[in-house]
C-alpha positions in Angstrom: -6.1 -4.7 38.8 -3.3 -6.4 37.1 -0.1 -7.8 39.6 2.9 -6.3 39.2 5.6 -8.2 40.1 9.1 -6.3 40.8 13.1 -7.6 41.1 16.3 -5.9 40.8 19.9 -7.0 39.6 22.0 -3.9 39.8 24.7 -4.1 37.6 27.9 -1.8 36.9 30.8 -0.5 39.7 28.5 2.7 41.1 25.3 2.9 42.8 23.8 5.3 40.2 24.8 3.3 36.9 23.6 0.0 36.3 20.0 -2.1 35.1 17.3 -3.2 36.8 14.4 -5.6 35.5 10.8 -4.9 36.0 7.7 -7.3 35.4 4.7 -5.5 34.0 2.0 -8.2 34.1 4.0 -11.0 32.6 6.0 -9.1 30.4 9.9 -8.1 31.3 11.7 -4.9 30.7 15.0 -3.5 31.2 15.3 -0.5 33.0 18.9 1.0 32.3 20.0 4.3 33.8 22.9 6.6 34.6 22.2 9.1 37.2 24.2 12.4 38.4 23.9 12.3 41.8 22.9 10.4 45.0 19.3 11.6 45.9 16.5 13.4 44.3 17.2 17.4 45.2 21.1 16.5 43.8 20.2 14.4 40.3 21.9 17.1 37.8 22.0 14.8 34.9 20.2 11.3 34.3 19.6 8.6 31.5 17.1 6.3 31.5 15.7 3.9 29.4 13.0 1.0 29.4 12.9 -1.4 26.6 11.1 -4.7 26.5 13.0 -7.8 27.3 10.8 -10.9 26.0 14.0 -13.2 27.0 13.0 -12.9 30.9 9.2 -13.6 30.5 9.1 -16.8 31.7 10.4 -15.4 34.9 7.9 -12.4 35.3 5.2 -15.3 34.4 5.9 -17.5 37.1 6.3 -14.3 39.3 3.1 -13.1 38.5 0.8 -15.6 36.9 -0.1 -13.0 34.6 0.8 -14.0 30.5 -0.7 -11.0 29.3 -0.3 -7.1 29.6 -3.8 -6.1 28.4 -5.7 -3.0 29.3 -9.4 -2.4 27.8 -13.2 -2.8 28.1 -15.2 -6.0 28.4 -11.9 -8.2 28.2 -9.9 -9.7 30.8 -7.1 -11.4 28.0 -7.5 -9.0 25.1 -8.8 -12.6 23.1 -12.3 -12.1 24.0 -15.0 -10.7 26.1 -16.2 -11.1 30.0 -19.3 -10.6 29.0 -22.8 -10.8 26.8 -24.0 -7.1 27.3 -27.8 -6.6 26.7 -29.2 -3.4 24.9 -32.9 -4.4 24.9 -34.8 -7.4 24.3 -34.6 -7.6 20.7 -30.4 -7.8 20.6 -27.5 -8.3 22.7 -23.7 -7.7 21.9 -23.0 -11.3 22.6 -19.4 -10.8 21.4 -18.3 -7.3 21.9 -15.0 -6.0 23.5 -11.7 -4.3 23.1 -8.2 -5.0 24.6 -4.7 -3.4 24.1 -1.6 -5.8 24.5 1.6 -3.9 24.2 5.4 -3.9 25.5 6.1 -0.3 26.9 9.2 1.6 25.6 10.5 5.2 27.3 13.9 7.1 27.4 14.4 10.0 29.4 17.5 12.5 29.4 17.7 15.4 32.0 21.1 17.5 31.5 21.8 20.4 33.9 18.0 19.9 35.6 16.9 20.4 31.6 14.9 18.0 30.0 17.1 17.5 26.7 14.9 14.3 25.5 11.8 12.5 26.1 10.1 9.5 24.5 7.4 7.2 25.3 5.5 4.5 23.2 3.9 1.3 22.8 5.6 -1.6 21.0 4.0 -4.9 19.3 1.3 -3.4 20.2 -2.2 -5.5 19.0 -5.4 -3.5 19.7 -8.0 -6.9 19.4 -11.9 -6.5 19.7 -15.3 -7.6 18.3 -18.3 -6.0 17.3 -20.9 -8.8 17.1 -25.0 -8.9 17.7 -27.5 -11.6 18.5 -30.8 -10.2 17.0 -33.9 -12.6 18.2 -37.5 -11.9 17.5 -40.8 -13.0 15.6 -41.5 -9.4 14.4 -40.0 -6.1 12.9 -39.0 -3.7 15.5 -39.8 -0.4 13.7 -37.4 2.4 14.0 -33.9 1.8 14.4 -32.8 1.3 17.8 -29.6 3.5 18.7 -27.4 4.3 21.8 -24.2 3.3 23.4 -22.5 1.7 26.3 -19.3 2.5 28.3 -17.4 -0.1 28.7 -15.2 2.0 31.2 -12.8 -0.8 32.8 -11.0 0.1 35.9 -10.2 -3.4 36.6 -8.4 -3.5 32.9 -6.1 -0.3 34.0 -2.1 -0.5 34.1 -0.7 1.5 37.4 2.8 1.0 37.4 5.0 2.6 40.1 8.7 2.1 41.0 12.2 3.8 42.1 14.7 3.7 39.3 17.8 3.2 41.5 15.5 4.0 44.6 16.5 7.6 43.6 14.0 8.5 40.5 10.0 8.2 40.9 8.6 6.4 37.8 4.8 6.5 37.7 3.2 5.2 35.0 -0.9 4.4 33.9 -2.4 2.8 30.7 -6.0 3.1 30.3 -8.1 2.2 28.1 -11.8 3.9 28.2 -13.9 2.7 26.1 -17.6 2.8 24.6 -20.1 1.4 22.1 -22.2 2.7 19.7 -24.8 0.9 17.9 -27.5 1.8 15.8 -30.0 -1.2 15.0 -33.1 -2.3 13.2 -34.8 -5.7 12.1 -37.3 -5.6 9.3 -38.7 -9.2 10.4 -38.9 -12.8 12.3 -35.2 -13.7 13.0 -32.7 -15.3 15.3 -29.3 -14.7 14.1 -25.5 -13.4 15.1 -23.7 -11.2 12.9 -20.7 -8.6 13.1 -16.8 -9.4 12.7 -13.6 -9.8 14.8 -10.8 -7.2 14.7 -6.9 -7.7 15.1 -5.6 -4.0 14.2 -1.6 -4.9 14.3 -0.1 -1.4 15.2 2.8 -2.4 15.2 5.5 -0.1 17.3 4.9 3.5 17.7 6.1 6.1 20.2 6.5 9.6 20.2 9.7 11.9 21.2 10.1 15.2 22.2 13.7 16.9 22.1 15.0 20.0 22.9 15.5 22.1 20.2 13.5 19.8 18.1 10.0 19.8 19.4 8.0 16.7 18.5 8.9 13.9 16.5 6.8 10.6 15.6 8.3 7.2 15.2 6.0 4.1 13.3 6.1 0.8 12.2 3.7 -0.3 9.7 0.2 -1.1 10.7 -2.2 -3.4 9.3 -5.8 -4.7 9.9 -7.4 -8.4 9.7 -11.1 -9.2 9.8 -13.2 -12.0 10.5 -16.8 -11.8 9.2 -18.8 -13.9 11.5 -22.7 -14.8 10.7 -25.2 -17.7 11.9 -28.6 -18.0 11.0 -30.6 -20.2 13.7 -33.9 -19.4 12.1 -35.7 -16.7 10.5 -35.6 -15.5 7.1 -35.7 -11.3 7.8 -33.2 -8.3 6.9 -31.6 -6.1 9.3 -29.4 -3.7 9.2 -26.6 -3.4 11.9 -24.2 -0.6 12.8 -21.7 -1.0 15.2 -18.5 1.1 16.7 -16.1 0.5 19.4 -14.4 4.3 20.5 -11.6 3.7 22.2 -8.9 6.0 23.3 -4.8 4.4 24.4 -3.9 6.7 27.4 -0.3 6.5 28.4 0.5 9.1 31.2 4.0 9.3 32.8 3.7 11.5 35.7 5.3 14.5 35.5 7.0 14.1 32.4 4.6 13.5 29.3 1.2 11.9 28.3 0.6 9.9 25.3 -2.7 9.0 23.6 -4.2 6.9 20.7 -7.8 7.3 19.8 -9.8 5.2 17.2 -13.1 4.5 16.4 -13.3 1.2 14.4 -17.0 1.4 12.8 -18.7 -1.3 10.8 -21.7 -0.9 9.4 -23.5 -3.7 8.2 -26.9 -5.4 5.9 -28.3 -8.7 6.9 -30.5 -9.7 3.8 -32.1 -13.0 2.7 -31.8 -14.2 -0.8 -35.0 -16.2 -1.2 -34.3 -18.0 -4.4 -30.6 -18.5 -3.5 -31.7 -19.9 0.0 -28.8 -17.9 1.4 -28.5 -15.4 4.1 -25.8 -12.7 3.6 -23.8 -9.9 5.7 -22.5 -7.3 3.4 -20.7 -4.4 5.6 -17.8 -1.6 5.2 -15.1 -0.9 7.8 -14.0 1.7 8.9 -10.7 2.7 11.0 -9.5 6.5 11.4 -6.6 6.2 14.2 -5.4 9.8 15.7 -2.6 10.8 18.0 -2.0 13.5 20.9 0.9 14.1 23.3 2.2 16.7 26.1 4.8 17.3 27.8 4.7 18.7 31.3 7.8 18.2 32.7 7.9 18.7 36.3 10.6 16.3 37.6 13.3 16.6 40.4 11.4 19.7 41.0 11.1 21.6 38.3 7.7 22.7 36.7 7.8 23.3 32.5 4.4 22.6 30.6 6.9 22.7 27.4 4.8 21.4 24.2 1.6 20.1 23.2 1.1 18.2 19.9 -1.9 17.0 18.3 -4.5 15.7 18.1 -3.2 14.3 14.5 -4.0 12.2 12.0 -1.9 8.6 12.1 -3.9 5.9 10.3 -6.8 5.3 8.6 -8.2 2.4 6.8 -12.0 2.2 4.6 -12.9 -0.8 2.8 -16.3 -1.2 0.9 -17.5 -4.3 0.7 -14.8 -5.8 3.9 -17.4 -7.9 4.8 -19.6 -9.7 1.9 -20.1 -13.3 3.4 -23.4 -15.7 2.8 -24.8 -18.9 4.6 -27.5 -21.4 3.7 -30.8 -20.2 5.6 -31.9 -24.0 7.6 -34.1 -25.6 5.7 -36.6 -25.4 7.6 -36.9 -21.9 7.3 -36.5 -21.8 3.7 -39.0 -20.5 1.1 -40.0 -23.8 -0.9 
C-alpha cells in the first residue's frame, strides 16, 4: 500500500473557510472549502474542491518517498512490470503489465442538506502497460494455447482518507483490477520475444452531476503511442500471438459517487519468417475501445439519495490495421543458406 503523507495550512479568518494541502503518494493537492456550520449534524451548506498542485511535489516527495501515484497490476511505478508471469512452458509474458498515473480532481456543493453539484475525475492521467511474450521451443505446439491471468493488485490500490476541516469525512479508493488474456500458438523451433509497449495519454477527464442537469462529461483529447518490440535469439518458425490487457479505473468516493473507466487494449499479432529475405517479421492490429460509468449515491451528513446512474458509455476507441508491421534479420546462424 502506497504512503500517504498528510499536512495542513489553514488559511482565511474562520475555522470553516480556508485550504488545506494533501499528499497523495508524491503528488500535492489543494483541498479548498467553505463549510456552513461547525460539526457534521449542523453543515447546511459546503464547497469543496480538490485540484492538483504540482508546485508542492517536492514537498509531498520528501514526505513520502513516493514520486509516483500509480495504481495497477504487475507494476509497482506504472514504467514497467514486477514480474515475468509464466503461462506454460512454451511462453511466458516476460513484459506484461498495466499502471494508471493520475492527479485526482473533485468538487462538491451541498446547499440546504441538497447535493446541488458533484464532480470527480482523473487528470494527466497516463494508462502505461505492455503486452509482450517470450515463445521458446524446438517444436510446434499444436492447438493454440488460450486463457487468462488476474493480475488483481491490492498492493497497487489508492485508499485515501481524511477530515476536510476535521468537520467533513473524505474517503476515497482507486483501483485498478486487472487481467490478461492471451490466445497463443507456435507452428515451429523458436526462441523469440514479441508484442509492443502502450502509453494511452488520456489526458483529463472527469464526470459531473448537477442538480437539475443530470450528467455531464468533461474530456481532453486522448491519444495512443506504440512500441513494437521483437528479438529473434534463434529459430526460424511462425506464430501467431494474441494478447489483451482488461482493465477497469475504479474511483469510488464514499457516499457521494463512483466513477469508472474500462478498456481492453487487444493486439493481435503474426510472427512469420521470410526465408529468402532472411528477415523475421511482427505484423499486428491494435485495438482500444475505452467506456465510462458513474453513480451517484449521495448519502452525506446523513442523508441517503441513490440519485442517478449513467452509463456504461462509449468514450474512446482506437483500431489500427497494420499498427505493428516491424522486421529483424533472423542470426545467421539460423538462416536458410
Amino acid at each position: 500500500m502506497k504512503s500517504f503523507a498528510l499536512f495542513a495550512a489553514v488559511a482565511g479568518v474562520r475555522a470553516d473557510k480556508g485550504t488545506e494541502t494533501q499528499c497523495f503518494g508524491g503528488k500535492a493537492h489543494t483541498v479548498t472549502y467553505d463549510i456552513d456550520g461547525a460539526d457534521l449534524e449542523n453543515v447546511e451548506n459546503a464547497k469543496i474542491e480538490i485540484v492538483p498542485e504540482p508546485a508542492m511535489n517536492g514537498y509531498c516527495m520528501s514526505k513520502s518517498g513516493d514520486h509516483d501515484f500509480c495504481v495497477g497490476g504487475n507494476t509497482d511505478d506504472c514504467h514497467g512490470p514486477r514480474a515475468t508471469l509464466p503461462i506454460n512452458d512454451v511462453f511466458e509474458c516476460d513484459n506484461c503489465f498495466a499502471g494508471l498515473s493520475t492527479d485526482l480532481y473533485y468538487n462538491l456543493e451541498i446547499k440546504f442538506f441538497k447535493l446541488k453539484k458533484v464532480e470527480v475525475g482523473l487528470r494527466d492521467s497516463h494508462l502505461r502497460g505492455a503486452l509482450q511474450v517470450h515463445a521458446h521451443k524446438d517444436v510446434a505446439t499444436g492447438p493454440l494455447v488460450q486463457g487468462s491471468i488476474p493480475l488483481i493488485d491490492g498492493a497497487q490500490s489508492a485508499h485515501i482518507k481524511f477530515y476536510i476541516a476535521h468537520i467533513i469525512p473524505f474517503d476515497l479508493q482507486i483501483s485498478m483490477p486487472t487481467t490478461l488474456e492471451y490466445s497463443l500458438g507456435l507452428h515451429g523451433s523458436l526462441d523469440a520475444v514479441a508484442g509492443a509497449e502502450l502509453d494511452i495519454d488520456l489526458g483529463d477527464h472527469f464526470i459531473s452531476y448537477e442538480d437539475g442537469k443530470g450528467f455531464q462529461v468533461h474530456n481532453t483529447s486522448m491519444s495512443v503511442d506504440l512500441t513494437p518490440k521483437i528479438a529473434l535469439n534463434s529459430g526460424n518458425a511462425a506464430a501467431d500471438l494474441e494478447l489483451k490487457i482488461r482493465s477497469g479505473i475504479q474511483v469510488d468516493l464514499d457516499g457521494v459517487m463512483w466513477y469508472h473507466m474500462d478498456t481492453t487494449p487487444s493486439l493481435p499479432t503474426t510472427l512469420t519468417v521470410d526465408a529468402v529475405a532472411e528477415k523475421v517479421c511482427l505484423v499486428g492490429d491494435l485495438d482500444i475501445p475505452l467506456s465510462h460509468e458513474s453513480d451517484v449515491h449521495f448519502s452525506l451528513l446523513g442523508h441517503d439519495y441513490d440519485i442517478f446512474h449513467y452509463g456504461p458509455e462509449d468514450l474512446f476507441h482506437f483500431r489500427k490495421e497494420q499498427a505493428i508491421n516491424k522486421c529483424i534479420d533472423i542470426p545467421i546462424a539460423d538462416a536458410v543458406v
